[in-house]
Biotite code that builds the C-alpha atoms (Angstrom):
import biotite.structure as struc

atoms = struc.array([
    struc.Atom([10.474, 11.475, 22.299], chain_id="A", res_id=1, res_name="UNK", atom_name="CA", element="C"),
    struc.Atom([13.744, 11.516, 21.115], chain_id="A", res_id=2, res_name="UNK", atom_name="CA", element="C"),
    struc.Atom([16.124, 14.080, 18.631], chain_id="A", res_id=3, res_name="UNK", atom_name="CA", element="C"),
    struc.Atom([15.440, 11.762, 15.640], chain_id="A", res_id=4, res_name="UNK", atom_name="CA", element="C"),
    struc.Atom([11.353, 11.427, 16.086], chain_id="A", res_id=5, res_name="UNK", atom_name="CA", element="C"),
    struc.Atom([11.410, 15.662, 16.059], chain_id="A", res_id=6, res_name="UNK", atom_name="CA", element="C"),
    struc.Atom([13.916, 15.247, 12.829], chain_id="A", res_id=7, res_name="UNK", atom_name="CA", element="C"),
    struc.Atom([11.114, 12.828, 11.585], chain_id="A", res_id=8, res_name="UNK", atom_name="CA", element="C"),
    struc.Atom([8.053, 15.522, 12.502], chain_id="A", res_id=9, res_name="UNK", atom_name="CA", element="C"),
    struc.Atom([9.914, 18.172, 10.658], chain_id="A", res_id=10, res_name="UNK", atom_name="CA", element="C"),
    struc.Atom([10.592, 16.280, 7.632], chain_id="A", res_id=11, res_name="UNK", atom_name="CA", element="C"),
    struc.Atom([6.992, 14.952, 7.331], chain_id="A", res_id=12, res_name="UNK", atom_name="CA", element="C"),
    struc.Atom([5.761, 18.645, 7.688], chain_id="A", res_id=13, res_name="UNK", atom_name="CA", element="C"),
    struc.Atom([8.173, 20.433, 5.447], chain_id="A", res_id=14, res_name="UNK", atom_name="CA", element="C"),
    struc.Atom([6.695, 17.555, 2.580], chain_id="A", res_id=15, res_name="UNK", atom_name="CA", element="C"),
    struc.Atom([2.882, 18.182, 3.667], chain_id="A", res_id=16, res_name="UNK", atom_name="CA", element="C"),
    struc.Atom([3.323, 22.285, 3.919], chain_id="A", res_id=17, res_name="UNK", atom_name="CA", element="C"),
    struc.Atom([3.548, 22.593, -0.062], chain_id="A", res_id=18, res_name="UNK", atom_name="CA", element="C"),
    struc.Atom([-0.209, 20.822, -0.113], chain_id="A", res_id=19, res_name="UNK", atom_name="CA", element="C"),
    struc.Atom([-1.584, 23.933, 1.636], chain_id="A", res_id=20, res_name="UNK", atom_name="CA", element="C"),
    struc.Atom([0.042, 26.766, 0.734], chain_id="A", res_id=21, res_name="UNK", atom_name="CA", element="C"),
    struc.Atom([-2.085, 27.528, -2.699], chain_id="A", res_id=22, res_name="UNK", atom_name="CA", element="C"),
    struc.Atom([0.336, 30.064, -3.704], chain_id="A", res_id=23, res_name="UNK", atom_name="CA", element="C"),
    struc.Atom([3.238, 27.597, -4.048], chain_id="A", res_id=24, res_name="UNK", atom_name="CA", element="C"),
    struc.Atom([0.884, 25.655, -7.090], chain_id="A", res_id=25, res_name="UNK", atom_name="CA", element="C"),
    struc.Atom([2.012, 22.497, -5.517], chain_id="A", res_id=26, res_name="UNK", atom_name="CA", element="C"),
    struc.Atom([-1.263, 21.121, -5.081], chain_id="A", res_id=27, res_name="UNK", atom_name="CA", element="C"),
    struc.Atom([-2.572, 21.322, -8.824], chain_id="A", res_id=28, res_name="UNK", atom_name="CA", element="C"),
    struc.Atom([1.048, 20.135, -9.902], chain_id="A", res_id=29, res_name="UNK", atom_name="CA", element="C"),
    struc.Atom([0.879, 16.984, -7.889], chain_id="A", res_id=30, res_name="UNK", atom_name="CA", element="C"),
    struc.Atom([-2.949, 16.701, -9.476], chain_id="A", res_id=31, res_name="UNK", atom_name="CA", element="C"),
    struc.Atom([-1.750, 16.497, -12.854], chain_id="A", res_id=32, res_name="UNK", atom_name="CA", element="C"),
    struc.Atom([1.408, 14.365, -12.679], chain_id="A", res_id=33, res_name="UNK", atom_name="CA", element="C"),
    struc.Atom([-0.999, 11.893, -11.186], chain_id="A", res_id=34, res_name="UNK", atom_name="CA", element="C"),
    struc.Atom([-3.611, 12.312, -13.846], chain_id="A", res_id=35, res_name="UNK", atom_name="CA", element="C"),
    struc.Atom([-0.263, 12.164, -17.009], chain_id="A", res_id=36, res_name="UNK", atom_name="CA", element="C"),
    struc.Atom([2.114, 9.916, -14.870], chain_id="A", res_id=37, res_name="UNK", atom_name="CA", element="C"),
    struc.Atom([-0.066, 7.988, -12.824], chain_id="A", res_id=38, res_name="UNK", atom_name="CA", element="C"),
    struc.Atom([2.511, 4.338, -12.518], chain_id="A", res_id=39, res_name="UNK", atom_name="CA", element="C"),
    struc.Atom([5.758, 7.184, -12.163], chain_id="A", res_id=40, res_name="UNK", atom_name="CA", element="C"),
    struc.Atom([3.483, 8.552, -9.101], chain_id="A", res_id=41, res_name="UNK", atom_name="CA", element="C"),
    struc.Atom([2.390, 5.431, -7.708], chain_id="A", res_id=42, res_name="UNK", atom_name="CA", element="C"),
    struc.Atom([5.995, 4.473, -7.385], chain_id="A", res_id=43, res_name="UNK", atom_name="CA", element="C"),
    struc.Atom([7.227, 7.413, -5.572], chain_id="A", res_id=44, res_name="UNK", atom_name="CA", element="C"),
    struc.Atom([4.085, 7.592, -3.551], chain_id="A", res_id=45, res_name="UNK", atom_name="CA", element="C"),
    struc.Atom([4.653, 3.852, -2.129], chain_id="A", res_id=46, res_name="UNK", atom_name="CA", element="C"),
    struc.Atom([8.426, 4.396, -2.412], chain_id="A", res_id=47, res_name="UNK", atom_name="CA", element="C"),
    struc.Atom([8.180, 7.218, 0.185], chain_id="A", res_id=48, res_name="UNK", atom_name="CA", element="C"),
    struc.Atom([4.970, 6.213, 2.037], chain_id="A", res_id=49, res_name="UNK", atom_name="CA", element="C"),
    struc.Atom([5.028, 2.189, 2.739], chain_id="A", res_id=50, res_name="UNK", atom_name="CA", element="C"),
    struc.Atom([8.705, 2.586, 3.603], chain_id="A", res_id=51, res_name="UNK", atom_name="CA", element="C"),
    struc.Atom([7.520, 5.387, 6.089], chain_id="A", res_id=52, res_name="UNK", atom_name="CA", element="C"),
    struc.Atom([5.362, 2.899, 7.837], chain_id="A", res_id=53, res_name="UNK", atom_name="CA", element="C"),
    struc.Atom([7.914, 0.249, 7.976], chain_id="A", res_id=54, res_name="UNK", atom_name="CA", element="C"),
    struc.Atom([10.921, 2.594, 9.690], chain_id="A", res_id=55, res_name="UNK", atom_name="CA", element="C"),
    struc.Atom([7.455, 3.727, 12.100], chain_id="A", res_id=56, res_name="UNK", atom_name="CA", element="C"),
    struc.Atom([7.323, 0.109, 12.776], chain_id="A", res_id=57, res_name="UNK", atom_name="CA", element="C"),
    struc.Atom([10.566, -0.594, 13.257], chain_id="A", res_id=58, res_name="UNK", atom_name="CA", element="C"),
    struc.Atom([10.830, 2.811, 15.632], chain_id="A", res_id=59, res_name="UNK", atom_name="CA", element="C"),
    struc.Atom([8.138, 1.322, 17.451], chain_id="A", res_id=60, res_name="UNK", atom_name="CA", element="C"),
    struc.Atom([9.315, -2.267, 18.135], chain_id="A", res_id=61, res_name="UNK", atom_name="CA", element="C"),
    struc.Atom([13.006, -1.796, 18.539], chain_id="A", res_id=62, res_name="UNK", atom_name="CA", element="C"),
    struc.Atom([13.630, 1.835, 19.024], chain_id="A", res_id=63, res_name="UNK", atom_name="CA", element="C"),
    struc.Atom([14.953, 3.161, 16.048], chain_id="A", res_id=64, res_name="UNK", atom_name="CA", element="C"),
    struc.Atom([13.949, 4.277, 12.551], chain_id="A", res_id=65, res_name="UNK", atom_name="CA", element="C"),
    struc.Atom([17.197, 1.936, 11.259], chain_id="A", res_id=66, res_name="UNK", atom_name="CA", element="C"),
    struc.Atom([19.648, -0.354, 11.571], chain_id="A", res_id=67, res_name="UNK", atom_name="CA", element="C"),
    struc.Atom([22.576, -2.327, 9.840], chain_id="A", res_id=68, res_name="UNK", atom_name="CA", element="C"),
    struc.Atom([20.959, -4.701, 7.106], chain_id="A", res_id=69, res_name="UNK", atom_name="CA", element="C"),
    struc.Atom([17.452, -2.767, 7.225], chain_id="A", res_id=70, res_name="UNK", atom_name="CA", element="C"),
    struc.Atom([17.893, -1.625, 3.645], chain_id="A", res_id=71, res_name="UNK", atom_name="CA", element="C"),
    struc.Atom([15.752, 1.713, 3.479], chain_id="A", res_id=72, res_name="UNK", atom_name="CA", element="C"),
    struc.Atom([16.873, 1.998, -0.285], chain_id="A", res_id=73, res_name="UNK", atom_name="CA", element="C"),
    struc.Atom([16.099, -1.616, -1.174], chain_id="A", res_id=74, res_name="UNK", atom_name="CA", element="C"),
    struc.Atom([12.968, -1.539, 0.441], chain_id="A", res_id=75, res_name="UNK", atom_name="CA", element="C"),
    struc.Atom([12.066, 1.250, -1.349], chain_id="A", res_id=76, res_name="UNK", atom_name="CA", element="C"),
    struc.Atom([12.728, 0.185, -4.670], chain_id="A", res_id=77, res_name="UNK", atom_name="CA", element="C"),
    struc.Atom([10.891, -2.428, -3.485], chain_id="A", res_id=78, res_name="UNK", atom_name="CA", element="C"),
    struc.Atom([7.705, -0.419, -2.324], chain_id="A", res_id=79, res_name="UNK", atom_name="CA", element="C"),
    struc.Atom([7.632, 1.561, -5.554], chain_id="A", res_id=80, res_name="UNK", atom_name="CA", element="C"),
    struc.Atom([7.330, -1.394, -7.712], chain_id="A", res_id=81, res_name="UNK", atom_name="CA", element="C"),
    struc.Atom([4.647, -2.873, -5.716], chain_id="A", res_id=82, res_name="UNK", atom_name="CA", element="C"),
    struc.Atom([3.037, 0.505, -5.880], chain_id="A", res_id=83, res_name="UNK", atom_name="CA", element="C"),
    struc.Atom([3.142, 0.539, -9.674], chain_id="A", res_id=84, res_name="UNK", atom_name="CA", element="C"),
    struc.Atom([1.611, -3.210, -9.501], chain_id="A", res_id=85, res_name="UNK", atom_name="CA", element="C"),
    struc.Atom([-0.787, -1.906, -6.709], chain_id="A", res_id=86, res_name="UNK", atom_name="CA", element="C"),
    struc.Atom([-1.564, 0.742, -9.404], chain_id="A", res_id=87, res_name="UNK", atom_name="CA", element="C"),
    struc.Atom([-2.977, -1.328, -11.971], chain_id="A", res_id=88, res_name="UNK", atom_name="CA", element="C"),
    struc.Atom([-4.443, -4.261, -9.702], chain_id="A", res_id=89, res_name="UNK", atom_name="CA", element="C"),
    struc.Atom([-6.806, -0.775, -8.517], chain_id="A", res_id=90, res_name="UNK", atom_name="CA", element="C"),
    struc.Atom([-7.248, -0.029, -12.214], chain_id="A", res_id=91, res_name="UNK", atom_name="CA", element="C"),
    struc.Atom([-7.792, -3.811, -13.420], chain_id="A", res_id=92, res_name="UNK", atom_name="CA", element="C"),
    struc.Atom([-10.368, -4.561, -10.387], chain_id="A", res_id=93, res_name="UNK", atom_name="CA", element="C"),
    struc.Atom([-12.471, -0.795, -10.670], chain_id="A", res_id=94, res_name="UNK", atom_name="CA", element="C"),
    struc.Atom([-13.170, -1.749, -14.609], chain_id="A", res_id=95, res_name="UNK", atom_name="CA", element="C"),
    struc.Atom([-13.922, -5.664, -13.898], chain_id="A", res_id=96, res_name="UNK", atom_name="CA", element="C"),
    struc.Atom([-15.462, -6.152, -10.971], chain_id="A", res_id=97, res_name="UNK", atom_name="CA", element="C"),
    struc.Atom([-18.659, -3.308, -12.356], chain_id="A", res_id=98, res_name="UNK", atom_name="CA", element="C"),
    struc.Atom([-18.921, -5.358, -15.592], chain_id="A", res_id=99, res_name="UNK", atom_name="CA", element="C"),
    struc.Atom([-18.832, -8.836, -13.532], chain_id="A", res_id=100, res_name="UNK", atom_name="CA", element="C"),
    struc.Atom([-21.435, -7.939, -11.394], chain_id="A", res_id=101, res_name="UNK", atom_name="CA", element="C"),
    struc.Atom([-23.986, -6.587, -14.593], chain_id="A", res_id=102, res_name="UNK", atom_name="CA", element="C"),
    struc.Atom([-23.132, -10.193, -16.063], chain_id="A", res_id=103, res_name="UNK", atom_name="CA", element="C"),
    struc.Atom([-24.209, -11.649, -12.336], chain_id="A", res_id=104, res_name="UNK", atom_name="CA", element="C"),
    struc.Atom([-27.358, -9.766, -12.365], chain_id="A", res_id=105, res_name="UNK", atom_name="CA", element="C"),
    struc.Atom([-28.251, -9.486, -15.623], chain_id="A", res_id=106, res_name="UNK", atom_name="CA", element="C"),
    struc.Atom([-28.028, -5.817, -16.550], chain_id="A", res_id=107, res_name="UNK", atom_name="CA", element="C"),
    struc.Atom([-27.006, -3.579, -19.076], chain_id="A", res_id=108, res_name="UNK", atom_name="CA", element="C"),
    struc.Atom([-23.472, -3.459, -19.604], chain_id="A", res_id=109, res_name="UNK", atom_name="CA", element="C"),
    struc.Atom([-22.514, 0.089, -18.166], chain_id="A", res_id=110, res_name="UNK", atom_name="CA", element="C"),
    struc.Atom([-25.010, 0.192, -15.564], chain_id="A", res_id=111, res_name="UNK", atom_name="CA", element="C"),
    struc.Atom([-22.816, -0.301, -12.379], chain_id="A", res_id=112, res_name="UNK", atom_name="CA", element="C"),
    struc.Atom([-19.981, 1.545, -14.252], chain_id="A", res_id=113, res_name="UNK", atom_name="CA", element="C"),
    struc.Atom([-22.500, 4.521, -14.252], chain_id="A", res_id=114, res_name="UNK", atom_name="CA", element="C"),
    struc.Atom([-22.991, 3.793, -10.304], chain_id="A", res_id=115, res_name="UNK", atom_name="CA", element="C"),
    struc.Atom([-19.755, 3.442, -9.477], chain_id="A", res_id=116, res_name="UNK", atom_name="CA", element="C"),
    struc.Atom([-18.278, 6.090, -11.661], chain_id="A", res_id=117, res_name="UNK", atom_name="CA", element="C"),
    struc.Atom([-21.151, 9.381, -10.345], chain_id="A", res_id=118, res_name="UNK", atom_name="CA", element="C"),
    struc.Atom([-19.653, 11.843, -7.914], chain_id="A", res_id=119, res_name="UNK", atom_name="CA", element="C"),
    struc.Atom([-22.269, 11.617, -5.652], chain_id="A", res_id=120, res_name="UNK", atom_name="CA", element="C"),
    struc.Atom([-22.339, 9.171, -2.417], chain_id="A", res_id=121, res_name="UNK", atom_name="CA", element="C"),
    struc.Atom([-24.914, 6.829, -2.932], chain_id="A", res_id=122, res_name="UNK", atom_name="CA", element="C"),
    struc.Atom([-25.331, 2.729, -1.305], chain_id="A", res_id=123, res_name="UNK", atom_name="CA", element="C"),
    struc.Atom([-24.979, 1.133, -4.784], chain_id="A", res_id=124, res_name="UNK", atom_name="CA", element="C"),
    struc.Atom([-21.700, 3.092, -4.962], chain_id="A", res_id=125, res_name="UNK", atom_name="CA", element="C"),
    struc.Atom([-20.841, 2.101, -1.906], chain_id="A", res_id=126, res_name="UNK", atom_name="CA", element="C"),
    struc.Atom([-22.177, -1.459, -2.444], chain_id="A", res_id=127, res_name="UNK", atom_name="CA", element="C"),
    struc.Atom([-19.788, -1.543, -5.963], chain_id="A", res_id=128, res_name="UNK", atom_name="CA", element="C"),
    struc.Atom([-16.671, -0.034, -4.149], chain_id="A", res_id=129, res_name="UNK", atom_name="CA", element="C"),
    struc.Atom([-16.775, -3.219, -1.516], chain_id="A", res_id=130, res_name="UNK", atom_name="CA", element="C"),
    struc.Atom([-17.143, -5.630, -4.045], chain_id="A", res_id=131, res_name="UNK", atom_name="CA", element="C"),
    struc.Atom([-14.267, -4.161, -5.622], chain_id="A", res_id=132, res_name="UNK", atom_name="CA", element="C"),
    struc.Atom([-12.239, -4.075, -2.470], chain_id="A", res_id=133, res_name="UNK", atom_name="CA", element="C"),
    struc.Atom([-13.140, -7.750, -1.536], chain_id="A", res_id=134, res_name="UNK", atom_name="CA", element="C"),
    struc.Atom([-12.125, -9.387, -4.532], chain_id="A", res_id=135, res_name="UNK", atom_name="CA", element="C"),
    struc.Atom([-8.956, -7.490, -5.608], chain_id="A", res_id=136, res_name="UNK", atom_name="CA", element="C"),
    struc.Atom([-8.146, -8.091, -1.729], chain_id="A", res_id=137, res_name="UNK", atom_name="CA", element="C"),
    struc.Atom([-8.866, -11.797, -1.823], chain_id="A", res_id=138, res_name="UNK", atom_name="CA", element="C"),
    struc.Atom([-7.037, -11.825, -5.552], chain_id="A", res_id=139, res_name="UNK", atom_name="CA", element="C"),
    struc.Atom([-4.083, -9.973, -5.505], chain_id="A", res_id=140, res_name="UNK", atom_name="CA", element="C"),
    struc.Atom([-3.622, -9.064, -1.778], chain_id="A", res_id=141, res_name="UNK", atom_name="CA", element="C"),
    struc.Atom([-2.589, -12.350, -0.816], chain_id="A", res_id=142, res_name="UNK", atom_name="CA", element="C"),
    struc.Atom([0.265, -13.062, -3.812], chain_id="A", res_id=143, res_name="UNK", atom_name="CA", element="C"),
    struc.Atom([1.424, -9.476, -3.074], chain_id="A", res_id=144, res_name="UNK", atom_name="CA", element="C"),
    struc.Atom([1.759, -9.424, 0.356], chain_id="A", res_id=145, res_name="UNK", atom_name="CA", element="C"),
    struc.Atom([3.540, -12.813, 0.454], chain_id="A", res_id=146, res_name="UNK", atom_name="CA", element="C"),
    struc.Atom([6.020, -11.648, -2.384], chain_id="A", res_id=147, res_name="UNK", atom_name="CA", element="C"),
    struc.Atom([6.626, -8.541, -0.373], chain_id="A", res_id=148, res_name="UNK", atom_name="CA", element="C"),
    struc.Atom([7.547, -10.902, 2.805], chain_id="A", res_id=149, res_name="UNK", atom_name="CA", element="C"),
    struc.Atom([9.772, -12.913, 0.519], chain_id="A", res_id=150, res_name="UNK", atom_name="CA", element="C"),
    struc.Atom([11.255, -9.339, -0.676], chain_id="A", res_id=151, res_name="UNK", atom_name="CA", element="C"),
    struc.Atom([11.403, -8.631, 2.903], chain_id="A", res_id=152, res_name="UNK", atom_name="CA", element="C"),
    struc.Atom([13.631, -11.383, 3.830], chain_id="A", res_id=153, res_name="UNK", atom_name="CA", element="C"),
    struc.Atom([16.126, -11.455, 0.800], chain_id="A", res_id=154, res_name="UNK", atom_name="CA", element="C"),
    struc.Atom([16.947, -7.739, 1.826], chain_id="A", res_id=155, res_name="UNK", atom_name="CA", element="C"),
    struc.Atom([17.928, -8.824, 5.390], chain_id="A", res_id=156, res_name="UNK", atom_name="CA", element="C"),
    struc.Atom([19.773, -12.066, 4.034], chain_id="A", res_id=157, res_name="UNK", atom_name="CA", element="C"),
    struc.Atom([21.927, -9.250, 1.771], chain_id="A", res_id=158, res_name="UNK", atom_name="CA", element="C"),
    struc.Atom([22.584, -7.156, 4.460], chain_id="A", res_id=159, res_name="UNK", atom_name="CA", element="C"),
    struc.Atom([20.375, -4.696, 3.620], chain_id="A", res_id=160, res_name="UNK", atom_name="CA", element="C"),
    struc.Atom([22.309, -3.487, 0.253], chain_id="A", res_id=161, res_name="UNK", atom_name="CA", element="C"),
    struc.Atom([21.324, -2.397, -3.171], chain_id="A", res_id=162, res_name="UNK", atom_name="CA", element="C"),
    struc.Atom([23.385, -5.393, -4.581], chain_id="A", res_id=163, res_name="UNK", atom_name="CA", element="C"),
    struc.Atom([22.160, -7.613, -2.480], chain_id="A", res_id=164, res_name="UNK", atom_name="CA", element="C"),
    struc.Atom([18.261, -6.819, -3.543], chain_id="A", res_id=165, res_name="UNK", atom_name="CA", element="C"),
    struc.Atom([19.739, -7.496, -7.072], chain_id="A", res_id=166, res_name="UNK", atom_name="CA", element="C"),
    struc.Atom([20.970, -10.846, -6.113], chain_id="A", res_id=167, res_name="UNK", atom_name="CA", element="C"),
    struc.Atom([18.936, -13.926, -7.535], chain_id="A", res_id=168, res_name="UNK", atom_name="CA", element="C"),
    struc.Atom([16.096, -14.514, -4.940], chain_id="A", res_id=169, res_name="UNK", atom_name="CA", element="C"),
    struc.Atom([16.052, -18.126, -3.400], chain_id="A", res_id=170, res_name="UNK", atom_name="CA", element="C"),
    struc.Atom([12.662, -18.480, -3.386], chain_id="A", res_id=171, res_name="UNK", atom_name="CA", element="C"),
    struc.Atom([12.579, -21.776, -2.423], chain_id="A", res_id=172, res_name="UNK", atom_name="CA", element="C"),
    struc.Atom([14.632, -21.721, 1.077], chain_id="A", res_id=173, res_name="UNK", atom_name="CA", element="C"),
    struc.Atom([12.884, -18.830, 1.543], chain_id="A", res_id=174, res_name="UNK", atom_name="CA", element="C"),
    struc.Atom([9.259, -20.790, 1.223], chain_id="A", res_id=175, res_name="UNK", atom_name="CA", element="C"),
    struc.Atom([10.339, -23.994, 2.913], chain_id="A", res_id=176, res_name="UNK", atom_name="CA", element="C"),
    struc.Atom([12.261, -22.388, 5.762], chain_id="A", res_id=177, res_name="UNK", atom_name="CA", element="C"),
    struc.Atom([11.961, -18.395, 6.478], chain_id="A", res_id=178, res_name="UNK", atom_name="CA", element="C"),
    struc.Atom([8.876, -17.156, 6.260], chain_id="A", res_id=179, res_name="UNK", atom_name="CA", element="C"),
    struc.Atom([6.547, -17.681, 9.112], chain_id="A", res_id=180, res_name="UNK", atom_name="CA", element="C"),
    struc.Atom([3.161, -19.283, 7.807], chain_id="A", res_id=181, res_name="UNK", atom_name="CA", element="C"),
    struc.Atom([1.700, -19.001, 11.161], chain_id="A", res_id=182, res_name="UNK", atom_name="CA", element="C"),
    struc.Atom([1.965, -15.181, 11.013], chain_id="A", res_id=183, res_name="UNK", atom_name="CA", element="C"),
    struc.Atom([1.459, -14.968, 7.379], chain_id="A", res_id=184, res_name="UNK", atom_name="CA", element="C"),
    struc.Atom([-1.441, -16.838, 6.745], chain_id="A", res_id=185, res_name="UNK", atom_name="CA", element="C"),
    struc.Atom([-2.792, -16.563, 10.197], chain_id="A", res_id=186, res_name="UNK", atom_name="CA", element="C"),
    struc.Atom([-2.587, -12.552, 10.759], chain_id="A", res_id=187, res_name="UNK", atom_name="CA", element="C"),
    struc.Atom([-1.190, -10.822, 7.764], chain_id="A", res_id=188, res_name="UNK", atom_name="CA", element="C"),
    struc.Atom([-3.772, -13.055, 5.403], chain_id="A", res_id=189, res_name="UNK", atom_name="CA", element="C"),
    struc.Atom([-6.377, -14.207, 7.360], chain_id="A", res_id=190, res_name="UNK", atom_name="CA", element="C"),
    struc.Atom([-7.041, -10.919, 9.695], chain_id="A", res_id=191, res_name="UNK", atom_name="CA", element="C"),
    struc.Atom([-5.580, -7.744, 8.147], chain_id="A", res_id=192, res_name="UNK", atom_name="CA", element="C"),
    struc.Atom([-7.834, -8.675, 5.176], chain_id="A", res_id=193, res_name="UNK", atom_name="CA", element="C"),
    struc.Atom([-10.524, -9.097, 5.708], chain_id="A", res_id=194, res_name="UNK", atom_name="CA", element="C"),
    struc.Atom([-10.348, -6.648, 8.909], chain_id="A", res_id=195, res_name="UNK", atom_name="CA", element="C"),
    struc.Atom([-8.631, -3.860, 7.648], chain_id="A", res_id=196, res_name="UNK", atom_name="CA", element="C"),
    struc.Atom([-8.022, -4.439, 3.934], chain_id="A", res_id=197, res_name="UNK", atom_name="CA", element="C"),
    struc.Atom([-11.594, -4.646, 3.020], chain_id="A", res_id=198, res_name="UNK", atom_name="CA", element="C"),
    struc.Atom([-13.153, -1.760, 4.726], chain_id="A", res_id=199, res_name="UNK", atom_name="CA", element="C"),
    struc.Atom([-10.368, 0.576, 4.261], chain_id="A", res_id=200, res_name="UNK", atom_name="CA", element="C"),
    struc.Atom([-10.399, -0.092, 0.675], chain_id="A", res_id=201, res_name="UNK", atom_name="CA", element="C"),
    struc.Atom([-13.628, 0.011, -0.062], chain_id="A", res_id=202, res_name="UNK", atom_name="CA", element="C"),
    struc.Atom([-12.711, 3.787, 1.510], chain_id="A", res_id=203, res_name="UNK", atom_name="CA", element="C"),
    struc.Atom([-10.183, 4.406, -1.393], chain_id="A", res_id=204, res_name="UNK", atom_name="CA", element="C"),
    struc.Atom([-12.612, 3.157, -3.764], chain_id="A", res_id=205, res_name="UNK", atom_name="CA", element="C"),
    struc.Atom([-14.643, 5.948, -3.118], chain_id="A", res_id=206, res_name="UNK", atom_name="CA", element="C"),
    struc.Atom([-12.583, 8.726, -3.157], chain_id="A", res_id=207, res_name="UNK", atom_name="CA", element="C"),
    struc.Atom([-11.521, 10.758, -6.457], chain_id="A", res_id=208, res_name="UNK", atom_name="CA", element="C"),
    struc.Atom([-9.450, 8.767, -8.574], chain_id="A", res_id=209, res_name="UNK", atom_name="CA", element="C"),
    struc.Atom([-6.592, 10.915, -7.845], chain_id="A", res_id=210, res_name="UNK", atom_name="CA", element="C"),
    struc.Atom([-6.473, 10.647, -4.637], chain_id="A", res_id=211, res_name="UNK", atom_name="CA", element="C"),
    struc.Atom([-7.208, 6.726, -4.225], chain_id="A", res_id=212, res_name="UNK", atom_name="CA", element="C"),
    struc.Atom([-3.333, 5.003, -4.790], chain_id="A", res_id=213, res_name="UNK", atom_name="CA", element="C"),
    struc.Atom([-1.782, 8.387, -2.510], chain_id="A", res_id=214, res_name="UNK", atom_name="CA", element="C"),
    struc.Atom([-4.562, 6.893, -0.007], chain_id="A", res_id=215, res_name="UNK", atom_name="CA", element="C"),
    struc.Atom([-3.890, 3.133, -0.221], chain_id="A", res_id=216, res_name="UNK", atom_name="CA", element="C"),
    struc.Atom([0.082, 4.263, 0.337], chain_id="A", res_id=217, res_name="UNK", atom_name="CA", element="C"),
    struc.Atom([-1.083, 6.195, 3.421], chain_id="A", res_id=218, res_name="UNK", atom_name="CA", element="C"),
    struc.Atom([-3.540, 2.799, 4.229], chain_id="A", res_id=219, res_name="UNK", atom_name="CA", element="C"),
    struc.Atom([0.334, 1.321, 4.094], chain_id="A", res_id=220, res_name="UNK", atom_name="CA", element="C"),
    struc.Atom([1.811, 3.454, 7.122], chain_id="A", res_id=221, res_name="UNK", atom_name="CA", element="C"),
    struc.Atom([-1.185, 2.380, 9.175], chain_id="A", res_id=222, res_name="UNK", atom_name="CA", element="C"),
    struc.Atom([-1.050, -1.306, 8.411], chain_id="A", res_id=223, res_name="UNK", atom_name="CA", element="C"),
    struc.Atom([2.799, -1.025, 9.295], chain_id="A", res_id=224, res_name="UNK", atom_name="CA", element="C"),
    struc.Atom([1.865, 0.551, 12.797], chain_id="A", res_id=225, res_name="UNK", atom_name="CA", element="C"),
    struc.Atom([-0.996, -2.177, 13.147], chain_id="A", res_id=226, res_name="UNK", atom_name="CA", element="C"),
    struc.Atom([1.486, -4.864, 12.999], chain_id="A", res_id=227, res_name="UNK", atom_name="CA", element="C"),
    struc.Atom([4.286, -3.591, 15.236], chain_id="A", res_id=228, res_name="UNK", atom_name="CA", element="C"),
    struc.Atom([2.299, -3.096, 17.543], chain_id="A", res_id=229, res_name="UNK", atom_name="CA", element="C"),
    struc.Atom([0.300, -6.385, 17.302], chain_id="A", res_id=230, res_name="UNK", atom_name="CA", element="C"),
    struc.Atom([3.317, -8.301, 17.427], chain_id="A", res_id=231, res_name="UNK", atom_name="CA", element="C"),
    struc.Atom([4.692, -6.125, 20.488], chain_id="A", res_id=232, res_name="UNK", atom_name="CA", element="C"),
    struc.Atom([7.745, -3.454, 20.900], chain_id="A", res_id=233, res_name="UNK", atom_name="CA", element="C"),
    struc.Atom([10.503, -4.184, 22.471], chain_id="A", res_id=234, res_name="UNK", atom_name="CA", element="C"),
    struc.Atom([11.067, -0.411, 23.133], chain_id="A", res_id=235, res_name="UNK", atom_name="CA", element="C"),
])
């Protein structure tokens, strides 16, 4: 372990301390400027979090949290729109997918929303929160996490620069000739989503609203450690 992974451990626990130390009020702050500003949270939350896992990943495949052209800043400006988008994709799919499944079955419009919506734990919640994960993950997941890739690799062709992110994207080149389908579609599409996506979502779906988009940023750190070290560290 080196000097920069302790600078790292201190970091993350001088964030996390405020969340249980009652006295500082932190805690019940954070719970309503999620409730009142819940796209301004989702921003910073992916902003901080997804980043996070991608400097983990990096750590973990060449050694260091960063490097020339990595772009922290761009990346998270990146992250924190997707997490606003992430945001309402979560909102869109918990409303629609209930009423699609009453017009499937026949039942009285409200009836799942009732289900899904109780505190308690029960298999038809459960039941609703995977259908909800499935089909915003076979949806949205797929035109996200290829736009993030493309986002990935305009930052690196800009050296890693808030300018450069700014640049006009050439999404074209980047289609035809820099992205790798075989890892795309064959692991980052094809496997994390139906093998991690779905399950761990259907997770998030089941956890208090406030907590679900800080989870599915967390669910972002893990995927990021998933895929360095599926793909091997050179470190």
């Amino acid at each position: 372990m080196k000097k920069q992974d302790f600078i790292l451990i201190i970091c993350v626990v001088v964030v996390l301390a405020p969340f249980f130390i009652p006295a500082t009020g932190f805690f019940a702050w954070f719970t309503r400027a999620t409730a009142n500003h819940a796209y301004i949270m989702a921003f910073f939350k992916f902003a901080i979090l997804a980043t996070l896992g991608e400097m983990l990943a990096l750590r973990i495949r060449k050694g260091v949290y960063n490097e020339p052209g990595f772009g922290i800043v761009p990346r998270m400006m990146v992250w924190g729109f997707l997490g606003m988008c992430i945001a309402m994709a979560m909102v869109i799919f918990k409303t629609g997918v209930p009423r699609f499944l009453e017009t499937v079955t026949g039942c009285e419009a409200g009836t799942y929303a009732a289900i899904f919506s109780a505190e308690q734990l029960t298999w038809g919640k459960l039941g609703i929160a995977f259908a909800v994960s499935v089909l915003m993950n076979s949806i949205f997941a797929p035109v996200m996490m290829t736009f993030h890739k493309c986002t990935d690799i305009h930052i690196l062709d800009n050296g890693g620069t808030v300018r450069g992110l700014l640049r006009p994207m050439k999404m074209r080149e980047i289609f035809a000739t820099k992205v790798n389908w075989d890892v795309q579609w064959n692991v980052v599409i094809k496997k994390t989503i139906p093998l991690f996506w779905f399950p761990a979502h259907t997770i998030t779906f089941i956890l208090p609203p406030t907590f679900q988009v800080l989870f599915a940023a967390l669910l972002g750190v893990a995927l990021g450690l998933i895929l360095a070290l599926a793909g091997g560290s050179k470190k």
